[in-house]
DSSP file (Angstrom, degrees, kcal/mol; ACC not computed):
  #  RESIDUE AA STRUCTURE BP1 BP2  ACC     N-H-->O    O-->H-N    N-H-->O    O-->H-N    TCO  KAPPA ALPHA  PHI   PSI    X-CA   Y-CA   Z-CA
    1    1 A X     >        0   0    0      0, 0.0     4,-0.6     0, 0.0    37,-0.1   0.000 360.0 360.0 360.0 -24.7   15.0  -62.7  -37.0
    2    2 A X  H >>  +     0   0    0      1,-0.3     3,-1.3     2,-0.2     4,-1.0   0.794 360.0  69.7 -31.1 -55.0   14.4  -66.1  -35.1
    3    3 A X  H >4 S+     0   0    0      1,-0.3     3,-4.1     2,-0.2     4,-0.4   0.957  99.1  45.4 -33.4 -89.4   17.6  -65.6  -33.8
    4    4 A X  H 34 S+     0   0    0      1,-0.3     3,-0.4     2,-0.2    -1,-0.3   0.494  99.0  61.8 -47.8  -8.9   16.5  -62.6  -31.7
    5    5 A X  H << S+     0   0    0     -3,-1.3    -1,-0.3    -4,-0.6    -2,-0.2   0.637  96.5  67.9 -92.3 -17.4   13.4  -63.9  -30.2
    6    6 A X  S << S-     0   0    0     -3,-4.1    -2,-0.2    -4,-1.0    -1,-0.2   0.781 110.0-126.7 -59.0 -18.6   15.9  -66.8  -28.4
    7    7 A X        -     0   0    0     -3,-0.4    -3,-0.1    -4,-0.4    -2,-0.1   0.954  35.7-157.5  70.2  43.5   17.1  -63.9  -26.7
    8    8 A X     >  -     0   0    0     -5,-0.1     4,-1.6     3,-0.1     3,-0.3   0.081  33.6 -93.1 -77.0 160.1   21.1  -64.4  -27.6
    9    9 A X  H  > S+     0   0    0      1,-0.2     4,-1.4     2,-0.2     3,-0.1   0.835 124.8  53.2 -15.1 -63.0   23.5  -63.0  -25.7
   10   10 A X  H  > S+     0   0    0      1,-0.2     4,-1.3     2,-0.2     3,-0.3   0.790 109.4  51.0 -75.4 -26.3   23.8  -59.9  -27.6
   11   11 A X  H  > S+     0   0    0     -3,-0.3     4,-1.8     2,-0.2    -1,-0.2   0.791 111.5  48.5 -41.8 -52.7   20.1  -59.3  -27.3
   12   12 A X  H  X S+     0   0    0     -4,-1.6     4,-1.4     2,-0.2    -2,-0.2   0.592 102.3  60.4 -55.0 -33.9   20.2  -59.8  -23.5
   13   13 A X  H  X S+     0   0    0     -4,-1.4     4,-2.6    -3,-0.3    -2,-0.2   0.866 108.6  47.4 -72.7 -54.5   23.2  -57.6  -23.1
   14   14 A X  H  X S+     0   0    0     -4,-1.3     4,-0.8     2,-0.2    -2,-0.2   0.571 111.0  50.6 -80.1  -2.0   20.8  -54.8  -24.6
   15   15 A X  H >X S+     0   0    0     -4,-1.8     3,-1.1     2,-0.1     4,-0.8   0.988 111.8  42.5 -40.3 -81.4   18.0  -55.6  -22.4
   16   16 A X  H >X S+     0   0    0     -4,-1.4     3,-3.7     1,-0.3     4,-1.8   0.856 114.2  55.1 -64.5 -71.2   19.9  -55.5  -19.2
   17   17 A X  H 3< S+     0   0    0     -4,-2.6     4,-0.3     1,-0.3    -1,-0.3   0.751 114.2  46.9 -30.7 -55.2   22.1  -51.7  -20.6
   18   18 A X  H <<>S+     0   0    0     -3,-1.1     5,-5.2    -4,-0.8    -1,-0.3   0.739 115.3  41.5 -89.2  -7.0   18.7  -50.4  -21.1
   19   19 A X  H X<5S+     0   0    0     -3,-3.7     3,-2.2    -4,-0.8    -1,-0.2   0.858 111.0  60.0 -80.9 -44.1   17.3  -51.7  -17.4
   20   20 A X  T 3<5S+     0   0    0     -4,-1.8    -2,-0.2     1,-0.3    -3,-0.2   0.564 104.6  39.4 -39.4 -25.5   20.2  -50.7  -16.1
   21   21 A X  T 3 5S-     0   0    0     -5,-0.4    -1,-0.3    -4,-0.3    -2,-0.1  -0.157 128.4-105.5-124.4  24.3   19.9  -47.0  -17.1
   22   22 A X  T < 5S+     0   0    0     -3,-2.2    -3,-0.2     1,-0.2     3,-0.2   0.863  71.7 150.0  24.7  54.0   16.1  -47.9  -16.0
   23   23 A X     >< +     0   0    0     -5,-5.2     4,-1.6    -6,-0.2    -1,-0.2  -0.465   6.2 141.6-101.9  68.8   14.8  -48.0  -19.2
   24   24 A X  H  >  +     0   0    0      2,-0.2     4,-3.1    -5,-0.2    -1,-0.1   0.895  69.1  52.8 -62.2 -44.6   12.2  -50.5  -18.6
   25   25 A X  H  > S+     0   0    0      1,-0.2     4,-3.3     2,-0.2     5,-0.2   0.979 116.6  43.5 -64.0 -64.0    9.3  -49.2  -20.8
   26   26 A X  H  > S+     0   0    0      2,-0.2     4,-1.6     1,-0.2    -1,-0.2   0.828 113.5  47.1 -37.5 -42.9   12.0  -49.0  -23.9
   27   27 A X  H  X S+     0   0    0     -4,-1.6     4,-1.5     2,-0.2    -2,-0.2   0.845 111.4  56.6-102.4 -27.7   13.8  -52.6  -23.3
   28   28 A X  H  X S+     0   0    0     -4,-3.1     4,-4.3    -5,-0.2     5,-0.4   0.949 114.8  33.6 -48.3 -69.3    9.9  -53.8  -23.0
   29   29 A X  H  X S+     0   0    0     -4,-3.3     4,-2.5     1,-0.2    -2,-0.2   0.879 112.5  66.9 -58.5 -20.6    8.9  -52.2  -26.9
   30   30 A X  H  < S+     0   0    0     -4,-1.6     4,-0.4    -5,-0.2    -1,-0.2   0.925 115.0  23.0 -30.8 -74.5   12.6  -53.4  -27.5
   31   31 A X  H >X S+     0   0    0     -4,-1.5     4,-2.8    -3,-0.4     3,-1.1   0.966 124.0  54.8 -53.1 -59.2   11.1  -57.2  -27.0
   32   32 A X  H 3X S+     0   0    0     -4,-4.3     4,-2.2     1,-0.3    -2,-0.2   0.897 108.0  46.4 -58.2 -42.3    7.7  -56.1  -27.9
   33   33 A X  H 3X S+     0   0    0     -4,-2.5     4,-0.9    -5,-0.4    -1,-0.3   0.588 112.7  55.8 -82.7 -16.4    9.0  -54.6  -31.5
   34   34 A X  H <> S+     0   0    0     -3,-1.1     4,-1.5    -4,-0.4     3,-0.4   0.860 113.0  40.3 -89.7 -71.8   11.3  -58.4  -31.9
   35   35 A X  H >X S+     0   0    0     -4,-2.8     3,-3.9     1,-0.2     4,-1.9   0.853 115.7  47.0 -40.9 -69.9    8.1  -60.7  -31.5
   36   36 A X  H 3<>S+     0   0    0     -4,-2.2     5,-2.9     1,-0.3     3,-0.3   0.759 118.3  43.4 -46.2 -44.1    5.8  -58.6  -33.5
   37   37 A X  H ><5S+     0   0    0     -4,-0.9     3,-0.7    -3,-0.4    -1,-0.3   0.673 112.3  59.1 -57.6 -20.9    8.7  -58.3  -36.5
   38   38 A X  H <<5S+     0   0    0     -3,-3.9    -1,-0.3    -4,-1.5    -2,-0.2   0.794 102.1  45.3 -95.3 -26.0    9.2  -61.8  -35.9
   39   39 A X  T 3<5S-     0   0    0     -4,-1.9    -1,-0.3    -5,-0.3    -2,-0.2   0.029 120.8-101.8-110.4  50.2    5.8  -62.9  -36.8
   40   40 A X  T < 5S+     0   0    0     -3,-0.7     2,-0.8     1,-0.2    -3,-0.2   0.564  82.0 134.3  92.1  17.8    5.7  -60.6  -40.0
   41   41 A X      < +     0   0    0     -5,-2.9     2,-0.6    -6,-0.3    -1,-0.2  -0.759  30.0 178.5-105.8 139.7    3.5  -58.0  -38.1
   42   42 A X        -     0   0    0     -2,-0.8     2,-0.4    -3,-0.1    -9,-0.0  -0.926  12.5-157.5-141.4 114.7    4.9  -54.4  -38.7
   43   43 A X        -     0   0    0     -2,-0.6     2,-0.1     1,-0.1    -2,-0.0  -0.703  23.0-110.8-104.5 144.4    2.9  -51.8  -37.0
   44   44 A X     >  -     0   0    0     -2,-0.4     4,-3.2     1,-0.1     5,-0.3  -0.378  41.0-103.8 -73.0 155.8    3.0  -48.0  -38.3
   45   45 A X  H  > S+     0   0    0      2,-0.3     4,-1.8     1,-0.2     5,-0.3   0.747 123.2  56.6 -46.4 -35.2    4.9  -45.6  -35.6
   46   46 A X  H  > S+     0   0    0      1,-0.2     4,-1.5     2,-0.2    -1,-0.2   0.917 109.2  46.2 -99.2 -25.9    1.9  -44.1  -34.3
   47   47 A X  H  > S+     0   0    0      2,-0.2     4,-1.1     3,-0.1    -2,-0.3   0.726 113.8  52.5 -37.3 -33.6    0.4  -48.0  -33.3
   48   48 A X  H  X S+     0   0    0     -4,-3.2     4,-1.4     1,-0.2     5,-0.3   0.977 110.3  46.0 -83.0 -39.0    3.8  -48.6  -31.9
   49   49 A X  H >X>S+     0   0    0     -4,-1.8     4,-2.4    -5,-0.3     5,-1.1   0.968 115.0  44.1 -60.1 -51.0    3.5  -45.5  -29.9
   50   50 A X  H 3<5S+     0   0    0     -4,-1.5    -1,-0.2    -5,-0.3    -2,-0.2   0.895 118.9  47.2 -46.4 -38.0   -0.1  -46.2  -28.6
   51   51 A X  H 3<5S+     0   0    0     -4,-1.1    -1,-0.2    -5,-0.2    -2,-0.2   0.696 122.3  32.0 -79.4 -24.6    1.1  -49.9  -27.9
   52   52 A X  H <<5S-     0   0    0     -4,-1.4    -2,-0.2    -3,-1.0    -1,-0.1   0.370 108.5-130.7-115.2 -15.1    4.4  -48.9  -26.1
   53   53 A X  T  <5 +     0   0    0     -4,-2.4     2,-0.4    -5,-0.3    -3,-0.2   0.759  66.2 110.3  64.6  48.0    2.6  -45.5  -24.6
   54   54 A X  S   <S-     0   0    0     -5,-1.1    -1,-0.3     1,-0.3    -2,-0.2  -0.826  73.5 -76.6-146.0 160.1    5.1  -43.0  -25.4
   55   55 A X        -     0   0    0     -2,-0.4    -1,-0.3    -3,-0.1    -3,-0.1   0.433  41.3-102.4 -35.8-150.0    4.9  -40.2  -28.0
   56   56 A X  S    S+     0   0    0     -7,-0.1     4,-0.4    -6,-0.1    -1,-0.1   0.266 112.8  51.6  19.9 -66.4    5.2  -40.4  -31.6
   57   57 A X  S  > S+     0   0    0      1,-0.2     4,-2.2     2,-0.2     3,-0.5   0.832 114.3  42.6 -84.7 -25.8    8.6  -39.0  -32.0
   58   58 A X  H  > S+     0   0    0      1,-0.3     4,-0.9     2,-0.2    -1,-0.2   0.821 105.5  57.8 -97.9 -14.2   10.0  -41.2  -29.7
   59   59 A X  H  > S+     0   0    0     -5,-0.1     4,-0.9     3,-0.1    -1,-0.3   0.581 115.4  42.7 -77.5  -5.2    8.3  -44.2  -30.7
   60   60 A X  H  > S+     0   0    0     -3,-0.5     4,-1.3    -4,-0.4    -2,-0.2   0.642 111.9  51.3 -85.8 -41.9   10.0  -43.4  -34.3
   61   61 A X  H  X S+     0   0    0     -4,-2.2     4,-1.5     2,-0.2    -2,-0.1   0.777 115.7  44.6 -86.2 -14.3   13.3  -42.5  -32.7
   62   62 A X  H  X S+     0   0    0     -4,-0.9     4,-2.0    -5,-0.3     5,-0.4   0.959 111.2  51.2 -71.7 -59.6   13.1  -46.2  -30.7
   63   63 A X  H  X>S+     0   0    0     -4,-0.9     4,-3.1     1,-0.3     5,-0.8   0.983 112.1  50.8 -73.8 -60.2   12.0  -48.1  -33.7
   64   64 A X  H >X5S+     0   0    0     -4,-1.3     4,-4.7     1,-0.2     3,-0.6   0.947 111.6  43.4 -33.5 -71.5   15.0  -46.4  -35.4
   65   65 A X  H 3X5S+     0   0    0     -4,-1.5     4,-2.8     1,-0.2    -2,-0.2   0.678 107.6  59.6 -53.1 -26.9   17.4  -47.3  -32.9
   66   66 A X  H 3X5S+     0   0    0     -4,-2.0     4,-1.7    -3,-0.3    -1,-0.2   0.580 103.4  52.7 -77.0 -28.4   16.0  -50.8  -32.6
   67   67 A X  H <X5S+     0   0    0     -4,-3.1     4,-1.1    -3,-0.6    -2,-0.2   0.778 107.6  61.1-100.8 -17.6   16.8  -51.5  -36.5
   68   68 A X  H  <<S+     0   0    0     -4,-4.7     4,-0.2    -5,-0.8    -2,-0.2   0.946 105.5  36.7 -15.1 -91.8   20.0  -50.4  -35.5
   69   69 A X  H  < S+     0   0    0     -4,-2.8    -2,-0.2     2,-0.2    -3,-0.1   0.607 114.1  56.0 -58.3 -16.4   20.6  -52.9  -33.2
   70   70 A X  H  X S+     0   0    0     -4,-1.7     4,-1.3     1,-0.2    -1,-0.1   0.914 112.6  42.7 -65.9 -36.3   18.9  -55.8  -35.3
   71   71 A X  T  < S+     0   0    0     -4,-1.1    -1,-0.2     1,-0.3    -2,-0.2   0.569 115.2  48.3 -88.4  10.8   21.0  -55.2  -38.3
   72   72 A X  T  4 S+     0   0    0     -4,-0.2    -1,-0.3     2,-0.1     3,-0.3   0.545 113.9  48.5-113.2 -14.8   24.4  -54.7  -36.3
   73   73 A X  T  4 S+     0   0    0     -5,-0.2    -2,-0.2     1,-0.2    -3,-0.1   0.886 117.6  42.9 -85.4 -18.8   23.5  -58.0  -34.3
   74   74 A X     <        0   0    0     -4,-1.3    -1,-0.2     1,-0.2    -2,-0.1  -0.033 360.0 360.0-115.5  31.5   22.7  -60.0  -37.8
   75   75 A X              0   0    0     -3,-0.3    -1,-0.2    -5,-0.1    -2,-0.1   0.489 360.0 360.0-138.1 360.0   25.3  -58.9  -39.6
């Protein structure tokens, strides 16, 4: 996971897509959800939501989509 907190290219690329479609609040918990995983802290879905300020389901359907994109960038 080290990898992704450098910010890599391919990390950077899915920042900027999701600023781009001015999804700031997502490509922030995007970041926020790579540190926290990256220093072994793994917060339940309804913390992420609280933390990121968005619903439940959507902090679920982010977090999804985000372990998505980790394992298709490290693999």
């Amino acid at each position: 996971m080290i990898e992704l907190i450098k910010f890599n290219s391919e990390v950077e690329i899915y920042i900027k897509a999701l600023q781009e479609k001015k999804q700031y609040k997502k490509s922030l918990a995007f970041m926020d959800y790579c540190v926290c995983s990256d220093n072994g802290e793994f917060l339940s879905i309804r913390e992420n939501a609280k933390r990121w300020n968005v619903g439940t389901t959507t902090a679920h359907s982010w977090i999804k989509e985000f372990e998505d994109i980790i394992f298709n960038m490290t693999n």
